[in-house]
N, C-alpha and C positions, 0 to 999 in steps of 0.2 A: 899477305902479299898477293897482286892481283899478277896473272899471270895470264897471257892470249894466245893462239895458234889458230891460224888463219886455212883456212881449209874451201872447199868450194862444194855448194848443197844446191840443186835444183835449178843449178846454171847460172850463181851470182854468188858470190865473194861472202861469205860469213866469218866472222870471228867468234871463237869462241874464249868467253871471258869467266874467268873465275876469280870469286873473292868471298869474303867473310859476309855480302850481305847481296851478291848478286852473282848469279851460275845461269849460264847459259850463251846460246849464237845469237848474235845481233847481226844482220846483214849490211858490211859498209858500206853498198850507194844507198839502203833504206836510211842509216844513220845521216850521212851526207845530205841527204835529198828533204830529211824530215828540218836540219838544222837549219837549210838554206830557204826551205819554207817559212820556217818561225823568223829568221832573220828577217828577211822578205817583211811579214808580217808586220815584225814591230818597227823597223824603216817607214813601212805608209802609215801607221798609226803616228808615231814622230810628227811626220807632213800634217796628216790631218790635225795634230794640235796646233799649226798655224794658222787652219784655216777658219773662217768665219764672221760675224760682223765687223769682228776688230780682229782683223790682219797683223799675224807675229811674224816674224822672220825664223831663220831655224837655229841661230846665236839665243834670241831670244827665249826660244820653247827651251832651245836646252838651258840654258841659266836658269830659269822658273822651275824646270826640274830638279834641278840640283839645289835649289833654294836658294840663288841670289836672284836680281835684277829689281824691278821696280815690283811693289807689292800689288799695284793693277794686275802687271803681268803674272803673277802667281796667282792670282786670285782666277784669272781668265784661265791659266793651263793646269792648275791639279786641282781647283772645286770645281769649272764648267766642264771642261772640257777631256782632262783624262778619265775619270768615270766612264765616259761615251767611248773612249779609244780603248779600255780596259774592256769593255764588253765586248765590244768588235771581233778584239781575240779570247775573249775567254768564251763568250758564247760559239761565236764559231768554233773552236776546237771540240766544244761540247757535240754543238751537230754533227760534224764528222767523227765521232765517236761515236753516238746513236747509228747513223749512215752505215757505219763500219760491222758495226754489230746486227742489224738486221738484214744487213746486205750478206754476211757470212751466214746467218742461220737459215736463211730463207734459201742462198745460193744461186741469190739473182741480181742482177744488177738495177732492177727498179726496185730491190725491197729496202725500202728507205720508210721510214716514219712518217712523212707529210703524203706517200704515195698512197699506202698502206691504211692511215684513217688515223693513226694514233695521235696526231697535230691536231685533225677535225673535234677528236674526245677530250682532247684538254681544252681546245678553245669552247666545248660545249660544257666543259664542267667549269669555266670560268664567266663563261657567258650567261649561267644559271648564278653562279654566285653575287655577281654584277647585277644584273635587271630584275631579276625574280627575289632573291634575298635579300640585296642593298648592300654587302657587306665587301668594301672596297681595300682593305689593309690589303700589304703585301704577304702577309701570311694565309689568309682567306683566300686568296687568288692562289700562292703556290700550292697551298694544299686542294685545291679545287683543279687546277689545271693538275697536280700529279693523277689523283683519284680519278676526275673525265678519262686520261691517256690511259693508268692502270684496268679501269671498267672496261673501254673499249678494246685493250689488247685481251682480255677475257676476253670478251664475247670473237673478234675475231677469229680466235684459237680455238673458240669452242664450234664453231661453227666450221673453219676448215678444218676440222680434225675429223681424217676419215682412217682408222687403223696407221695411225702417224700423218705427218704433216708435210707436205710439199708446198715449194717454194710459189709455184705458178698459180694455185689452189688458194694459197697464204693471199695472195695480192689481190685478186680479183674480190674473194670476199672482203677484204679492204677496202675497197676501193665503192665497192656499194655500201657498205656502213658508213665509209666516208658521207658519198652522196646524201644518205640518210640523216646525219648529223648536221651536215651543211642544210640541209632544209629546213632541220628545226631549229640552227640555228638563226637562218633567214626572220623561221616566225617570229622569234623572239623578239629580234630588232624593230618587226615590223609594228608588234604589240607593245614594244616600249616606249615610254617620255621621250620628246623630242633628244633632250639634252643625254640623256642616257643610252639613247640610240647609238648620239652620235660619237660620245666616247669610246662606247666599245666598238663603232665601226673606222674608228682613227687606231684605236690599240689593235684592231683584228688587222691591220697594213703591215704590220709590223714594224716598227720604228724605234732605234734606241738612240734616238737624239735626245729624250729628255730624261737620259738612266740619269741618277743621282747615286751619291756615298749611299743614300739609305737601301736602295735596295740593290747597291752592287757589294756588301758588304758579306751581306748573309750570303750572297749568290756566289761569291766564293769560296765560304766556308763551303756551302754542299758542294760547290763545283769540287772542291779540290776531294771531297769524301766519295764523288762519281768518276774522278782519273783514278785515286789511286784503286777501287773493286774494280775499273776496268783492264786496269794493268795486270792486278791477281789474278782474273777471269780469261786473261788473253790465253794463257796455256789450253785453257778447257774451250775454249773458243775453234783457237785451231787444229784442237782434236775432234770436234764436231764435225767441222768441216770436211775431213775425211768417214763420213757416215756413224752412224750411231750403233753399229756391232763392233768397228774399226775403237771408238770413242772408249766403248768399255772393256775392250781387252786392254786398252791404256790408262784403267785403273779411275775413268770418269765414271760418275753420278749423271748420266745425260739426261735425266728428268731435272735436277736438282739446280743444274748447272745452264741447261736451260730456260728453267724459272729463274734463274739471279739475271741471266745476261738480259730476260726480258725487263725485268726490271729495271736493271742499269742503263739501258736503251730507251726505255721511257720515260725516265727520270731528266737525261739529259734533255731530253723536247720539252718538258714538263717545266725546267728552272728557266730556257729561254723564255718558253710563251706565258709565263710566269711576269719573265721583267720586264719583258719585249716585246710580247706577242705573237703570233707564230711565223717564223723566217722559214720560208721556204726553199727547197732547190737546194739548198748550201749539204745537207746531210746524203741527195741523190748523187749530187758531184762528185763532189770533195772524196771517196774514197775511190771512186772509178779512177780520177785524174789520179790522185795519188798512188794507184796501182801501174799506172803506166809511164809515170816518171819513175818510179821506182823499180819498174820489171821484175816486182817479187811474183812468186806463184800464185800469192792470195793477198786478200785483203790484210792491211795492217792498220791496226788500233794507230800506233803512234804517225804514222805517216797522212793517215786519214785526219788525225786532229790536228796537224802542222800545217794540211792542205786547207782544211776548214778556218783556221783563224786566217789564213792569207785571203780567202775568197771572200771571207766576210769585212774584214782591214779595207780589202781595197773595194769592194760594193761602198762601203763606207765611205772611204775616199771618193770615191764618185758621185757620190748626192753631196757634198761638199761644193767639190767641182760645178755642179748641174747651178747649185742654188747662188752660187757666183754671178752668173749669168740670166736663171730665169728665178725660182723659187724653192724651200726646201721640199723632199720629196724622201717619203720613208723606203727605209733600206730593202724592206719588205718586196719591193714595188719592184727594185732591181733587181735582186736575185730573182722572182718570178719570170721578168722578163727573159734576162740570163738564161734561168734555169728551163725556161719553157726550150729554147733554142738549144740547149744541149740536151734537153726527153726527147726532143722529135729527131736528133739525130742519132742521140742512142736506139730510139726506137726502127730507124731506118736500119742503121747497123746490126742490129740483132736480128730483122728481119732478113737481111742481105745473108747473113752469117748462117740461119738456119733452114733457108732455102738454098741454100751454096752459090749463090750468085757472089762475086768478090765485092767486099768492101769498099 
């Protein structure tokens, strides 16, 4: 019998819930706010299955989902076109998940995965498996973009590791391995076949207009084997968070514990730029915004991946929209833009903040 008492922790409303397969506080506007995300989310996904050369109405999308209407129309909204609204949010949820987790271990608000260089390591171990090896399956790619991300978060850690690890230390040596990799990714494009170039310089936009069943299939078995270790992990997550002497009188492994959440962090950049390519900005956002609709104390796994599939649904939704009018244009392309206009005001803010000038 599940049984709640409702109590108040660090200036917002938690419940605590007990039951045969789940103990613990959940906070009701992070619950609220994560549900109204994902709702959000799958509403503009909906939309977008109407949109496109052949224009559905929303009687129609829904009937095709339920399995009636004309077998056109089925054929247009769950083999073209739901695969591509399927990733929208599952990939996006995954980047705010990675976003969430490097953003709590690092304790910074730029420590996100595409900032950081771990985005730059997987497109460099896919970018080698592509042009240099020839080897185009989607298994050859996932496994090259996880191994680039895993190599490169080595070596970044290896290099900021100066008697432990800090956040602002974490970033900046990121941030030049990034540059590093970005270069020799360049060469590479520069030194390959025309035709070969320009594949991987249309997949490096990132773009999942053209996901299909084949590789959104597998992408959810792992996806779903990367929510549910990030869920188990959240505990040890938020014990880090308050420092690493604070972490093991509460009974954590914070070497152990921060090898898995690295993992788990890179895996999620790893399965997008896998089927997609590498989406930017969505894992820098996504759990800042979701921190301040939510006005918890800290970063939250769940609410950062409900903010992340909404952010990516509706970029989504927007090159829809865009190519109504002019031409299509990969999702990539928007979130960069997006994402470039919310770094330069985070970066203002942080600055205002830590020179005590008011925001």
């Amino acid at each position: 019998m599940t049984t709640t008492r409702p109590r108040v922790d660090f200036g917002y409303a938690v419940r605590t819930v007990r039951s045969p397969l789940f103990s613990g506080r959940v906070g009701v506007r992070l619950a609220v706010v994560s549900a109204a995300l994902l709702l959000a989310a799958l509403v503009v996904s909906v939309l977008a299955l109407g949109l496109g050369d052949f224009r559905l109405g929303a009687l129609e999308v829904t009937r095709a989902l339920l399995g009636g209407g004309e077998s056109f129309h089925r054929i247009i909204v769950t083999e073209w076109r739901l695969p591509v609204a399927l990733a929208a949010i599952v990939f996006g949820a995954l980047l705010g998940i990675g976003g969430a987790i490097f953003q709590s271990l690092t304790r910074n608000p730029l420590g996100s995965p595409d900032v950081i260089g771990f985005d730059a390591g997987s497109y460099t171990g896919v970018a080698v498996t592509l042009l240099v090896l020839g080897a185009g399956s989607y298994w050859n790619i996932a496994v090259a973009a996880l191994t680039g991300g895993l190599l490169t978060a080595f070596v970044v850690y290896a290099l900021a590791y100066r008697r432990g690890i800090t956040g602002f230390r974490l970033i900046i040596v990121g941030i030049g391995i990034a540059a590093m990799l970005n270069s020799a990714n360049a060469y590479l494009i520069t030194r390959a076949d025309i035709d070969d170039a320009m594949t991987v310089g249309l997949w490096h936009a990132g773009s999942i207009a053209n996901v299909t069943w084949t590789p959104m299939l597998p992408s959810l078995g792992f996806a779903a084997v990367i929510v549910v270790a990030a869920v188990l992990l959240s505990p040890a997550l938020r014990r880090l968070e308050l420092g690493d002497d604070a972490a093991v009188t509460q009974g954590t492994r914070v070497g152990a514990a921060r090898l898995a959440l690295l993992v788990v962090g890179v895996a999620t950049t790893a399965l997008v730029t896998a089927a997609a390519g590498p989406i930017t900005f969505v894992a820098l956002a996504a759990p800042q915004l979701a921190r301040r609709l939510t006005r918890s104390p800290g970063i939250s796994v769940l609410s950062s991946a409900a903010m992340g599939a909404m952010l990516l649904a509706s970029a989504h939704l927007l090159t829809l929209a865009i190519a109504e009018v002019y031409r299509v244009i990969p999702v990539g392309l928007i979130t960069v833009c997006l994402g470039g206009l919310y770094l330069i005001w985070l970066l203002v803010r942080e600055a205002r903040r830590q020179y005590g000038t008011p925001a």
